[in-house]
mmCIF file of the C-alpha atoms, coordinates in Angstrom:
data_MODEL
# 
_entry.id   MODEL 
# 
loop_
_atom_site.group_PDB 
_atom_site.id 
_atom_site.type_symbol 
_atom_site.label_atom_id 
_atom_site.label_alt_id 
_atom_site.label_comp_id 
_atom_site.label_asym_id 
_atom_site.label_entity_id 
_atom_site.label_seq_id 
_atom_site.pdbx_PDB_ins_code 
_atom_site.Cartn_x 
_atom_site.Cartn_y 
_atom_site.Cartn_z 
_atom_site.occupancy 
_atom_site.B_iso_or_equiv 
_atom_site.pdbx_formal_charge 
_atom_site.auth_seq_id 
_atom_site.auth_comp_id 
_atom_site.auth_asym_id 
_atom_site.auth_atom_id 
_atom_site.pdbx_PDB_model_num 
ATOM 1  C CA . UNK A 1 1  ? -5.596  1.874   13.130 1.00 0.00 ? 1  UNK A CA 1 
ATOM 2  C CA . UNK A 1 2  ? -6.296  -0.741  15.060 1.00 0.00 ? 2  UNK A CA 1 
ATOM 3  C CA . UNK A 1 3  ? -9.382  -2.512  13.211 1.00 0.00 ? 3  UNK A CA 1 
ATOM 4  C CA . UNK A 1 4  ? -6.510  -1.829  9.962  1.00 0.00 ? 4  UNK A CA 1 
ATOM 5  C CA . UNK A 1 5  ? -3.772  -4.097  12.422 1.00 0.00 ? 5  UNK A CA 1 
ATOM 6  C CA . UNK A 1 6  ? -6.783  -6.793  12.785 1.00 0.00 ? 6  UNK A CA 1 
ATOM 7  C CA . UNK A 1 7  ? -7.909  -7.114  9.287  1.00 0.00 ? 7  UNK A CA 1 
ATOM 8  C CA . UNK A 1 8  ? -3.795  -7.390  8.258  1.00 0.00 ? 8  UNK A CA 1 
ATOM 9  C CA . UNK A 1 9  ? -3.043  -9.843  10.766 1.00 0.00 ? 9  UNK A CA 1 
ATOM 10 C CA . UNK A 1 10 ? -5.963  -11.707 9.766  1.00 0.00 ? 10 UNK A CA 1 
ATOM 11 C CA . UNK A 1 11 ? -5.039  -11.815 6.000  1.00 0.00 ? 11 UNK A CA 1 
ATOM 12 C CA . UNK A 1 12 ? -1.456  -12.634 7.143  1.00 0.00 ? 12 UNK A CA 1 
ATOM 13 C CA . UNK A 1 13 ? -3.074  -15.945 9.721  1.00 0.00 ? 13 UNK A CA 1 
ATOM 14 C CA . UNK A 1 14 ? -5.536  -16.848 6.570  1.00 0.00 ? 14 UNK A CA 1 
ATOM 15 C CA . UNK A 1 15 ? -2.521  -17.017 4.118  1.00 0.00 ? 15 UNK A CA 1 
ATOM 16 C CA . UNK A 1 16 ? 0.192   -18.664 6.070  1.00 0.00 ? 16 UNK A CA 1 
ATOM 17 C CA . UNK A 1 17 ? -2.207  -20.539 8.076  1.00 0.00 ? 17 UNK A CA 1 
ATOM 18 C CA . UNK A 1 18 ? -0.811  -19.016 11.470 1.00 0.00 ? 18 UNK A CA 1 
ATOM 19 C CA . UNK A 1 19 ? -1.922  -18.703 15.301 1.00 0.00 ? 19 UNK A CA 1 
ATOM 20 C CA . UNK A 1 20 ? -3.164  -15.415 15.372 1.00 0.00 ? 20 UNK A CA 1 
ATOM 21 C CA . UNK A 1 21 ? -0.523  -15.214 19.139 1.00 0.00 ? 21 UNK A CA 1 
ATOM 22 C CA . UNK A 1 22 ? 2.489   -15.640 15.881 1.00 0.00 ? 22 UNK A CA 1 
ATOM 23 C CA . UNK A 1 23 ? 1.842   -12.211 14.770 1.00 0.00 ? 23 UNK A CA 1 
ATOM 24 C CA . UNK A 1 24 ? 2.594   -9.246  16.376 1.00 0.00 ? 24 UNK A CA 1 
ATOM 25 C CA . UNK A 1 25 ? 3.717   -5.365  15.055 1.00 0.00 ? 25 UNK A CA 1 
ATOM 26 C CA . UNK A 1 26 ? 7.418   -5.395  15.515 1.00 0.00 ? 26 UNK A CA 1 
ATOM 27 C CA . UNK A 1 27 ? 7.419   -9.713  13.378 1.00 0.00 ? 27 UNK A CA 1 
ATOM 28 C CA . UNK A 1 28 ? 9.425   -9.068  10.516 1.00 0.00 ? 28 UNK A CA 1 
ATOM 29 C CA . UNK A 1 29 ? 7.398   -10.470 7.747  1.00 0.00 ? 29 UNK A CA 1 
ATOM 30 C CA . UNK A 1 30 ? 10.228  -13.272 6.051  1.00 0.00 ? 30 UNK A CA 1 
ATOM 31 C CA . UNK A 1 31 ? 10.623  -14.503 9.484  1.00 0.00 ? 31 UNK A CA 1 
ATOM 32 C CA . UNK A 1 32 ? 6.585   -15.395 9.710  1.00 0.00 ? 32 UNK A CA 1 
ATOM 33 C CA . UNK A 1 33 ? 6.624   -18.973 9.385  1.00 0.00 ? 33 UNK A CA 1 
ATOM 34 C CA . UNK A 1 34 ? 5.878   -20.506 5.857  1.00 0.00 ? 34 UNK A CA 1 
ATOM 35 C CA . UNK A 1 35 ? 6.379   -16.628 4.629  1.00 0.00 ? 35 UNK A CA 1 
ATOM 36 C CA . UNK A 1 36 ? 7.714   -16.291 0.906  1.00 0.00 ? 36 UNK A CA 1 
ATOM 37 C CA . UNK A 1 37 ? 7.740   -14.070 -1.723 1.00 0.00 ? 37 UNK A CA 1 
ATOM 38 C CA . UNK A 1 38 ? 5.077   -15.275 -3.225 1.00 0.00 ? 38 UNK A CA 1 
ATOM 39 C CA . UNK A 1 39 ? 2.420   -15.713 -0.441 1.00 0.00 ? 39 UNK A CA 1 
ATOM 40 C CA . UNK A 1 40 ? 3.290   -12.085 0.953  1.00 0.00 ? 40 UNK A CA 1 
ATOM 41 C CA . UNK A 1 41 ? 2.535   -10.746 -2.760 1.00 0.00 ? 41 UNK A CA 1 
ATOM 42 C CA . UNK A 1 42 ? -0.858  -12.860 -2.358 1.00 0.00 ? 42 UNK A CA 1 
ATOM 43 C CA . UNK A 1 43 ? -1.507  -11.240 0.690  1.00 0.00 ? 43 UNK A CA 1 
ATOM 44 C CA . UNK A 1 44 ? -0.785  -7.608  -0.715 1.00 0.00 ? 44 UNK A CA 1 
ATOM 45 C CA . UNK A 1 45 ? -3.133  -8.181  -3.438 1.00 0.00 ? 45 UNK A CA 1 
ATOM 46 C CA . UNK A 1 46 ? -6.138  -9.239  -1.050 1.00 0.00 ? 46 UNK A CA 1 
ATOM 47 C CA . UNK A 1 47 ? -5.261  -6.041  1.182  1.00 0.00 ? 47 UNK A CA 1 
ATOM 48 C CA . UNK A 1 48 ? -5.187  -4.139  -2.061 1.00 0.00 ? 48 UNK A CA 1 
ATOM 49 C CA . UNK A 1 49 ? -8.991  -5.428  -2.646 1.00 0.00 ? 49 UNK A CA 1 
ATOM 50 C CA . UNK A 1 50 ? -10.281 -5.291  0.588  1.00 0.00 ? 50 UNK A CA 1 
ATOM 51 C CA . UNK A 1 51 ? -9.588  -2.045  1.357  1.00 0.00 ? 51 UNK A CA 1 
ATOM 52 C CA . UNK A 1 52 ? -9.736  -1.095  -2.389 1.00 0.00 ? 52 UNK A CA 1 
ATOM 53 C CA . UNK A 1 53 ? -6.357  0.712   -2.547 1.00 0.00 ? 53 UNK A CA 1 
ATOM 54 C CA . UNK A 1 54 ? -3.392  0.441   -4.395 1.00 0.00 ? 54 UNK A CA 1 
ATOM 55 C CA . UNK A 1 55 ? 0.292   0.157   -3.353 1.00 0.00 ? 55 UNK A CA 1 
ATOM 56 C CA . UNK A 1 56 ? 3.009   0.706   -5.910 1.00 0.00 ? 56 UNK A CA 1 
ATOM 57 C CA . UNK A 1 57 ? 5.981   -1.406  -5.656 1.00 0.00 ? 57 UNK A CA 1 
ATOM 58 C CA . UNK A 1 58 ? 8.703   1.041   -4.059 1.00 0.00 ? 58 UNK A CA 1 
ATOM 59 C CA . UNK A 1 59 ? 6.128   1.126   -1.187 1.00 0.00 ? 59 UNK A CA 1 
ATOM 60 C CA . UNK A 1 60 ? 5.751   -2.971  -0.735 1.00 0.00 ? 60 UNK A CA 1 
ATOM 61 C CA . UNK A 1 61 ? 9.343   -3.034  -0.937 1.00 0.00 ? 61 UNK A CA 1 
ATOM 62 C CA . UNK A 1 62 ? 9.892   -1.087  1.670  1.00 0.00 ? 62 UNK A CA 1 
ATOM 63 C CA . UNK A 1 63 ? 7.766   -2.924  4.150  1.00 0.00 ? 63 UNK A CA 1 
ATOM 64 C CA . UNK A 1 64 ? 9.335   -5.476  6.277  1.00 0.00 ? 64 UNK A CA 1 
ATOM 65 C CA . UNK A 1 65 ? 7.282   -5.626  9.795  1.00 0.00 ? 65 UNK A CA 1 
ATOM 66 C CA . UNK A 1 66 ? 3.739   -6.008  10.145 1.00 0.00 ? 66 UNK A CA 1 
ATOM 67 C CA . UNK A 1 67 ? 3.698   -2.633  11.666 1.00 0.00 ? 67 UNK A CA 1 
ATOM 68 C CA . UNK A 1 68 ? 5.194   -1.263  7.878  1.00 0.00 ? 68 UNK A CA 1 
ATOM 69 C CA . UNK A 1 69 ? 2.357   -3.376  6.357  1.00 0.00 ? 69 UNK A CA 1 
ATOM 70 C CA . UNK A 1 70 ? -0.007  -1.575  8.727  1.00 0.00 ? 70 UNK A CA 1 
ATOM 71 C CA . UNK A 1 71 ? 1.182   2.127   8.335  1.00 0.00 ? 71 UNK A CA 1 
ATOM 72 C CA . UNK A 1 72 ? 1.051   1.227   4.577  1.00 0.00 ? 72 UNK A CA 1 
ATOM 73 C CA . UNK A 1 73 ? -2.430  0.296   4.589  1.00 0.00 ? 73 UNK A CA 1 
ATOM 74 C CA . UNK A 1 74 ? -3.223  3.028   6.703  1.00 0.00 ? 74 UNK A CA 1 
ATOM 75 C CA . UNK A 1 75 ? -1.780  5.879   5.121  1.00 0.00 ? 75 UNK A CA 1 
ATOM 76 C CA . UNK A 1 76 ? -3.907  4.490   1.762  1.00 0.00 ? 76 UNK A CA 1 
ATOM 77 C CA . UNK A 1 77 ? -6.964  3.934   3.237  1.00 0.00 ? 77 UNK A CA 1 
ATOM 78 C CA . UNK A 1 78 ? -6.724  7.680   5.089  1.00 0.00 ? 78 UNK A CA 1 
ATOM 79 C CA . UNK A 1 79 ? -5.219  9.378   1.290  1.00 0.00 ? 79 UNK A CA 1 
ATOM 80 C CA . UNK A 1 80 ? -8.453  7.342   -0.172 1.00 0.00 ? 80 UNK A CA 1 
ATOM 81 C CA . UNK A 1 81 ? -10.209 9.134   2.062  1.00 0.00 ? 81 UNK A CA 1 
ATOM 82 C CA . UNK A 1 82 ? -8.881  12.433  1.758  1.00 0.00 ? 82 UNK A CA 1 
ATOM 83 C CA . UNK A 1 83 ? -8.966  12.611  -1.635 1.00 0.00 ? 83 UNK A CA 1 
ATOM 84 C CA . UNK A 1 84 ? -12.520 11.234  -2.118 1.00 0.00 ? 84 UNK A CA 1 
# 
């Protein structure tokens, strides 16, 4: 879970061009600075490709800490591998 929280937060630092000390588990994503709708989408669609999942929208809707981002990722990337 942890290398899943680094490769997040990086995507998150890349995107809104952030300290990586600005993001932390409990940061509620809107209140990241220069966070909008649009850039969070961005960076949902490079997790999406990097990990090669995909997150339906009731799911991304629900996430609003980087910890939600996190378990979301996670809990694809471990179904992915389930189901493989």
């Amino acid at each position: 879970m942890r290398a899943i929280y680094d490769q997040v937060a990086e995507q998150l630092c890349k995107e809104l061009k952030l300290d990586s000390s600005t993001v932390d588990e409990n940061v509620m994503l809107r209140g990241l600075p220069g966070a909008d709708s649009v850039r969070l989408v961005r960076v949902m669609a490079l997790l999406e490709r990097q990990f090669d999942v995909e997150f339906d929208d009731e799911s991304v809707f629900a996430v609003t800490t980087v910890g939600d981002l996190v378990a979301l990722v996670s809990a694809h990337v471990t179904e992915g591998r389930v189901t493989a």
